[in-house]
C-alpha positions in Angstrom: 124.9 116.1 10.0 121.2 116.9 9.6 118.8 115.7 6.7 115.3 117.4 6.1 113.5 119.1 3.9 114.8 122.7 3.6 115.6 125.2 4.8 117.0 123.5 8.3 117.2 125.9 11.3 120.1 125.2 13.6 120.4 126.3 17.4 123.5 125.0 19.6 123.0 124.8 23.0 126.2 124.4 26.0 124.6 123.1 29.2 121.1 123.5 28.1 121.2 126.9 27.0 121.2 128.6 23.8 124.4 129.8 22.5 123.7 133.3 21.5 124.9 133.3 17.5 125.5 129.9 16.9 122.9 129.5 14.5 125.3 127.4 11.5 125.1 123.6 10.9 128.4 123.4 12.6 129.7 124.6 15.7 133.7 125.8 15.7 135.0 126.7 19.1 138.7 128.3 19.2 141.4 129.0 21.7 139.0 127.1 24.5 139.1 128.0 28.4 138.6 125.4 30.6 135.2 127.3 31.7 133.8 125.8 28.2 133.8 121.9 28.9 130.4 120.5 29.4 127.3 119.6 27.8 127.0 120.3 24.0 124.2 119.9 21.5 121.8 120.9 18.5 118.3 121.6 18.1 117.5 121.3 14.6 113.7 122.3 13.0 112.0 122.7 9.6 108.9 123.2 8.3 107.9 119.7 9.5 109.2 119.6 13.3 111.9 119.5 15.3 114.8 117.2 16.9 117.1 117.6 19.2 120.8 115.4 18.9 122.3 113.5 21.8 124.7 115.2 24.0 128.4 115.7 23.6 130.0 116.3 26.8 133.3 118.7 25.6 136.4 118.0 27.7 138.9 120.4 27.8 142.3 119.3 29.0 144.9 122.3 29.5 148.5 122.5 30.2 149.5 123.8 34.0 150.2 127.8 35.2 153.4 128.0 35.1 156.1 130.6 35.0 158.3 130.3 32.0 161.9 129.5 32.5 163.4 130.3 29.4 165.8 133.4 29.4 162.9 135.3 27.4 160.5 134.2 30.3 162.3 136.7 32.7 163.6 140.5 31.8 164.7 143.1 33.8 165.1 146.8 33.6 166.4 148.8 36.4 166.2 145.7 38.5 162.7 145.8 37.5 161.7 141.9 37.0 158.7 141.3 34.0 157.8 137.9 34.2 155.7 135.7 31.9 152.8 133.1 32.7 152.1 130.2 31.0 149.0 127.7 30.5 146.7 130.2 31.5 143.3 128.6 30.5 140.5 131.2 31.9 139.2 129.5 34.5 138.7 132.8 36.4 140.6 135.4 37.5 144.2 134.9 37.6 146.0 136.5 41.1 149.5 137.2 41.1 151.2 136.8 45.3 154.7 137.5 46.2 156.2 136.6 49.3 159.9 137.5 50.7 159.9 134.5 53.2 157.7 132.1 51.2 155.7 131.8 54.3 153.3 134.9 54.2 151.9 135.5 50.9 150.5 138.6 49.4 148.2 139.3 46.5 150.2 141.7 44.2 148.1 141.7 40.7 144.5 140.4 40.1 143.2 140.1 36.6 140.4 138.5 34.6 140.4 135.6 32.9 143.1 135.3 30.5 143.8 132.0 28.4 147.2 131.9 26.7 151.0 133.5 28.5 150.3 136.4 30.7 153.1 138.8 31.3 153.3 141.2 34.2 155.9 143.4 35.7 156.6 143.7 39.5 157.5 147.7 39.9 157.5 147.0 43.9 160.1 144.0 44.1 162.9 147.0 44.5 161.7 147.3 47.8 162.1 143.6 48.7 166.3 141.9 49.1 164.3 138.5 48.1 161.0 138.2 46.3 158.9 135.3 45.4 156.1 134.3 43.2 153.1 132.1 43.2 150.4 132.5 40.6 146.9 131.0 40.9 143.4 131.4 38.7 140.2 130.9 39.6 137.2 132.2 42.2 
């Protein structure tokens, strides 16, 4: 919380830079990717000067990727298999591989970020008598 004569001017800042927009008194940050943790603070001026606040370092903890194992987590049509992701927390892009000996591993699906389940559908896995899956986000 800020004191001063009025009007106070607020501008947050994530890793020393300015947050384009984030002009309020408080700062409200939903559905979070990982990519978001660091440094956090508020530069706060009037007529009379300015002040900066101390630094919050933001921490943000995420469940693992995972596939889900529920019976909704799998479907198929036509011996088509559509699988869902969970935990995805936008960390960078998320690559879907399948294998058939789960020795050599190929790169089936790359998307961007995505924070929440992911669902995709394996048209090719027809082709294949086994298929598996790994998942994996980032650079």
């Amino acid at each position: 919380m800020a004191a001063g004569s009025p009007p106070l001017s607020y501008q947050w800042q994530f890793n020393g830079t300015d947050l384009i927009g984030q002009t309020n008194a408080l700062l409200t940050i939903g559905n979070i990717p990982v990519t978001a943790a660091g440094q956090y603070r508020v530069i706060v001026s009037n007529a009379f000067g300015v002040v900066t606040s101390a630094v919050t370092i933001v921490t943000v903890t995420r469940e693992s990727l995972r596939f889900d194992s529920s019976a909704s987590g799998v479907k198929y049509s036509n011996s088509v298999p559509t699988i869902k992701l969970l935990g995805a927390a936008g960390a960078g892009n998320l690559t879907v591989l399948a294998s058939t000996d789960l020795v050599s591993w190929t790169s089936i699906l790359t998307n961007p970020p995505v924070v929440g389940p992911f669902t995709f559908t394996d048209y090719d896995a027809t082709n294949y008598p086994n298929r598996y899956y790994r998942a994996v986000e980032g650079p």
